[in-house]
N, C-alpha and C positions, 0 to 999 in steps of 0.2 A: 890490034884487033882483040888481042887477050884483055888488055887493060879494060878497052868497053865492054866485053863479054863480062869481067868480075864485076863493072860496075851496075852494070843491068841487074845484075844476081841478086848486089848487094840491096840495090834500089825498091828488088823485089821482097826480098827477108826483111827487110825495115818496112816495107808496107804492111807484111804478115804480122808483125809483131804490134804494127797499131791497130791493125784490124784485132788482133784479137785481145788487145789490151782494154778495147772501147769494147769490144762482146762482153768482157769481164766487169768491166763499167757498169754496164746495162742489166745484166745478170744482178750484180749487186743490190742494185737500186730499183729491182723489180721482182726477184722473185725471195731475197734476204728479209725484206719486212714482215714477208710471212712467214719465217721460218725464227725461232725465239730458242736461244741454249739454256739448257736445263739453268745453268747460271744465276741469269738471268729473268725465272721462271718467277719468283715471288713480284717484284715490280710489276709485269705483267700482269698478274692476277691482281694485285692491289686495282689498279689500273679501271681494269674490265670490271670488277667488283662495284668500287665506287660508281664508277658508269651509269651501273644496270640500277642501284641504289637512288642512285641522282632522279632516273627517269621514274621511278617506282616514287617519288614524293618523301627521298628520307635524307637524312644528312649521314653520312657513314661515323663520324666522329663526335655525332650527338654523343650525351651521356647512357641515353634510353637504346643507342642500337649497335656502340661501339663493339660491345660484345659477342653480337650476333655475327657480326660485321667479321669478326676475328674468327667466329668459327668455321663460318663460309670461305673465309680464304685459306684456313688449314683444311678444311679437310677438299677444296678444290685441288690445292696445291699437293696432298697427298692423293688424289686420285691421277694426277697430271704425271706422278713422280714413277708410276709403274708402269708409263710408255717406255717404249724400248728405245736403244739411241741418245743421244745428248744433244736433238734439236727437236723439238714440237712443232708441228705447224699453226699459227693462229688460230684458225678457224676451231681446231679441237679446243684449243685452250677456252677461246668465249664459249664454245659448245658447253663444255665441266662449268666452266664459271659461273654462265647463267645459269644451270641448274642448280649450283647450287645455295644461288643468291634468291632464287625462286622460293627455293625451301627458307630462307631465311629470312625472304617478304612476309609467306605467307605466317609465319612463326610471329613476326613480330605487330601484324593487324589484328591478333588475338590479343594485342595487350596492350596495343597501341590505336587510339581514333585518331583517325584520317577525318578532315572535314569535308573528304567526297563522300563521305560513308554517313555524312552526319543525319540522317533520316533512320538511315537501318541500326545504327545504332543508340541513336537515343531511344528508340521502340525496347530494344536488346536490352541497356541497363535500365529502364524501369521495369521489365519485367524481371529484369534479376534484382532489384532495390523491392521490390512487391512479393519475390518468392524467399527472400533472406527473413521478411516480416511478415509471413507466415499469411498472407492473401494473395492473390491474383488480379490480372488485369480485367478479365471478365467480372470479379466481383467488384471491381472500380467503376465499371461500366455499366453495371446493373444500379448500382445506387446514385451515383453522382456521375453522371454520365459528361454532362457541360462544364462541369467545374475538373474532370480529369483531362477532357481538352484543352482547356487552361492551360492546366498546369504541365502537361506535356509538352504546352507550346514557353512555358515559360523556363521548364530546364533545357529544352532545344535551342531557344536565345539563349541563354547563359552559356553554353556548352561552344555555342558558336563565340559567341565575347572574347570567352577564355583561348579559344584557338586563334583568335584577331589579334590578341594581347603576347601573346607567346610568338607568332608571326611564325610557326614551325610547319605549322599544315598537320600538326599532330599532337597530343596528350595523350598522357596515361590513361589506362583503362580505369585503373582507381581513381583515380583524382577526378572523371567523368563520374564512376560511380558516388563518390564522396557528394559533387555538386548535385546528383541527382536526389540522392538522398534526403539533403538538406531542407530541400524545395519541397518533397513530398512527406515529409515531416509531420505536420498537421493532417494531410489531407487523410493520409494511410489512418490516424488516428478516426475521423469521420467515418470513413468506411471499416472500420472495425468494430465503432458503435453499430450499426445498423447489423454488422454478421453476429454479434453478442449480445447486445442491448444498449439501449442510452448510460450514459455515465459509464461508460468501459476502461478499467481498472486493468491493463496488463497484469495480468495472473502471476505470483512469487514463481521462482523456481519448485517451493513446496507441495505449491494447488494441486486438486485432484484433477482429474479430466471431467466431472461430473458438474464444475463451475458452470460453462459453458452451456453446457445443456439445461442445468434450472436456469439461466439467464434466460437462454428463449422462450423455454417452457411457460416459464413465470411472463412474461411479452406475450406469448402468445392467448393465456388465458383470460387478459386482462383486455387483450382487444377483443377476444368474444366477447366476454361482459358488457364491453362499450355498446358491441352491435347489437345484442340482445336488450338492453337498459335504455339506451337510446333513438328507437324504431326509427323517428321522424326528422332524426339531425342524418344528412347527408354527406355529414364532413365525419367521417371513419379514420380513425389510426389505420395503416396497411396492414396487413399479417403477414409475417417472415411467411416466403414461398418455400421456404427449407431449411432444416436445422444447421448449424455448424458444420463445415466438415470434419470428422474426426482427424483428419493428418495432421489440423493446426491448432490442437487441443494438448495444453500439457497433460504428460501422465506422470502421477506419480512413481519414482524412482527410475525411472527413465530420462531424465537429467542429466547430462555430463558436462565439467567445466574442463576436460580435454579441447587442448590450440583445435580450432578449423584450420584448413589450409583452402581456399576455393582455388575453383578452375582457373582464373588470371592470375592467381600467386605460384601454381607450380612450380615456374619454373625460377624462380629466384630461390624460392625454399628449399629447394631439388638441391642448387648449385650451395647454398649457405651450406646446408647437412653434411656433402660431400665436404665442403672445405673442411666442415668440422670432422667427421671420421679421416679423412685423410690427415687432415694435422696432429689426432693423436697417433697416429701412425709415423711422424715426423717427415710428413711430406707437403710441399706445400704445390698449391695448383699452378701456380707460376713456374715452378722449378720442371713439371710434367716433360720427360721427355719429348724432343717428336715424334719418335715410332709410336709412344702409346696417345699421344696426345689425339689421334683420329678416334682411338676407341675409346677413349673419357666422353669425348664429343658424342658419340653414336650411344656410350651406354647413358647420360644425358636425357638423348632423346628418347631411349629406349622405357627409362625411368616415367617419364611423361608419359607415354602412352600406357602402360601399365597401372599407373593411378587414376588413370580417363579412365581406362577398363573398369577398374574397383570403380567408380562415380556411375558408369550407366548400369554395370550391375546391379548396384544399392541403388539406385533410383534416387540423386541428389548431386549438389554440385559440389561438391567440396570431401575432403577424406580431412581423415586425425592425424593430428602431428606425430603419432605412434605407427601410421600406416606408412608415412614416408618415412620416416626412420627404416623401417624392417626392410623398404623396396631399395633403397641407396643401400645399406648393408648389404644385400644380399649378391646388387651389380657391378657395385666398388670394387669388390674382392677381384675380380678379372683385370680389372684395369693395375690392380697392385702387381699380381704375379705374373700380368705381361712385364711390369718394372724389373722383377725380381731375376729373373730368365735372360737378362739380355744388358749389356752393359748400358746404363743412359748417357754414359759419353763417345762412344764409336757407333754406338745404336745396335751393337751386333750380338749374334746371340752367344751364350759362352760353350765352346766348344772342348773336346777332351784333349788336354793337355795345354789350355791356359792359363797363365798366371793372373789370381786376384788375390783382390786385398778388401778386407772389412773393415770399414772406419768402426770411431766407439760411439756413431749413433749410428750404425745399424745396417748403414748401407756401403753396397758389395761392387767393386768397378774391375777390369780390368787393369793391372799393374802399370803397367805403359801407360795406360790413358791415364790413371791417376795421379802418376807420378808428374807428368806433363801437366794438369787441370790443375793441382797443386804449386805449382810452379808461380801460376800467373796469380792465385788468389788461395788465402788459404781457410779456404770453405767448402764443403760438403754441397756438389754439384747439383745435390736433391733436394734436400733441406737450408741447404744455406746454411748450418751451423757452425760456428766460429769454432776456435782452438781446437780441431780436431786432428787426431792421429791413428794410425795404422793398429790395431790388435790383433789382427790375424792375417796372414799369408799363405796361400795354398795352391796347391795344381789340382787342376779339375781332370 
């Protein structure tokens, strides 16, 4: 009676044990796929990144969006990295993710044509190929009204070709404006005669502002004369309805052959300048820690917006290669002395009574950390500079 009592028992604790071996099963496989370890956190974001890029009309690994691409995924990954715990649930992660691959659509259809967009934007670069040459579209449409139809329809085929030819679903905003340009070439010449006068001579950089205005003056007197001289001829020269406007009038000594930078170059000119203050600084963008690599990214963007500013204040599309210089100097400097502050090999900040060491280009790590980083390669963790060695040691 004992023996079946134990074996009943045992019959029962070996069913407990599958039952709850298959609850573990089922738990696994249902409620783990939502739940991703920090570990594992960058694959995931790669992941959801690509995804959201894929459905938005881009290839993440193109040449034109790789880098966007990269900074959407650091700095999701650094907004993911300040949840608390060492599992995420999915759902936050696509939450961060698509935000901030959103930000990095909308970033890149500024610089980039989509040929869903190909109507609004062929409208967009001729009026910006017509306001770099100093007219307008209204003045295209007051004199040559059907030949601007034309030609509007003929840089809009081109634009479309180019995007059939590349098979990408997208171009450069330059390389759109480049084809645009080319096409209206002549025509912008035509309607320049008529805002100046026939035979229209683009003015030296020297000319007064007063060219312009004997041009019409002189057109204009000469079509009264006709009207007055010839009563009974019905076929009249027209008379300019209004003088030049003075915005598109050289003056003299108001000339400058200071770099433009326009509104679709920002952001590569932005990142070139940085490389360059940064590299005489013996730092290179590559090398950017990740604790400060989010705020390189944000001051970036920060830079961008602040030379938009200067552009609608000064009423024009573009700033001087002088104006971006002084706005990256001035935002850079934070992103250095977050570097300075805080080891770039443990990421941590330097605390009283740590051991550092100052290579002899310049920069400062933790002892431990360096001596270990040293170990496996013997370069300067920032810079990457070869035969480097220890010149100073100290407690903080």
């Amino acid at each position: 009676m004992f023996v079946f009592g134990k074996g009943v028992c045992m019959n029962l604790i070996f069913k407990k044990i599958i039952f709850t071996a298959a609850f573990g099963v089922l738990f696994v496989f249902n409620v783990c796929p939502s739940i991703v370890h920090k570990a594992n956190l960058n694959s995931k974001v790669e992941e959801m990144a690509q995804k959201y890029l894929g459905n938005e009309g881009f290839f993440y690994n193109d040449t034109n969006v790789w880098s966007d691409y990269l900074t959407g995924v650091s700095l999701s990954e650094w907004a993911l990295a300040t949840y608390p715990g060492s599992y995420i649930d999915s759902a936050d992660i696509e939450t961060v993710t698509y935000r901030e691959m959103a930000k990095v659509v909308s970033n890149l259809r500024t610089r980039l044509f989509q040929d869903f967009q190909l109507d609004q934007k062929t409208s967009d670069v001729i009026k910006q190929v017509f306001m770099n040459n100093g007219i307008t579209e209204n003045d295209a449409i007051r004199y040559l009204r059907y030949e601007f139809d034309q030609k509007k329809n003929e840089v809009k085929n081109e634009l479309k070709r180019t995007l059939n030819i590349y098979g990408k679903g997208y171009i450069e905003y330059n390389e759109a404006y480049r084809i645009a340009e080319s096409i209206l070439f002549g025509f912008m010449q035509k309607v320049k005669n008529y805002l100046y006068g026939f035979n229209f001579v683009q003015p030296a950089a020297s000319a007064t502002a007063s060219s312009g205005w004997l041009s019409w003056l002189t057109s204009l007197f000469n079509n009264l004369a006709t009207q007055q001289g010839t009563q009974s001829n019905t076929t009249v020269c027209p008379v300019p309805s209004a003088p030049p406007a003075p915005s598109v009038l050289p003056v003299a000594g108001a000339v400058t052959t200071e770099e433009k930078v326009y509104d679709w170059q920002l952001e590569q000119a932005i990142k070139e300048k940085v490389a360059s203050v940064l590299g005489a600084k013996g730092i290179k963008v590559q090398a950017i820690p990740q604790k400060s690599l989010a705020e390189y990214y944000q001051k970036i963007q920060k830079m961008i917006a602040s030379l938009k500013k200067i552009m609608a204040e000064k009423i024009r599309n573009y700033v001087f290669a002088s104006e971006v210089d002084h706005v990256v100097r001035t935002e850079i400097d934070s992103v250095v002395d977050s570097m300075a502050i805080s080891c770039s090999i443990c990421l941590d900040g330097y605390q009283a009574g740590d051991k550092t060491c100052k290579l002899n280009c310049g920069h400062v790590f933790h002892e431990d950390c360096l001596d270990a980083a040293l170990r496996n390669k013997k370069a300067c963790p920032i810079c990457n500079a070869t035969n480097v060695f220890v010149v100073e040691r100290k407690i903080i």
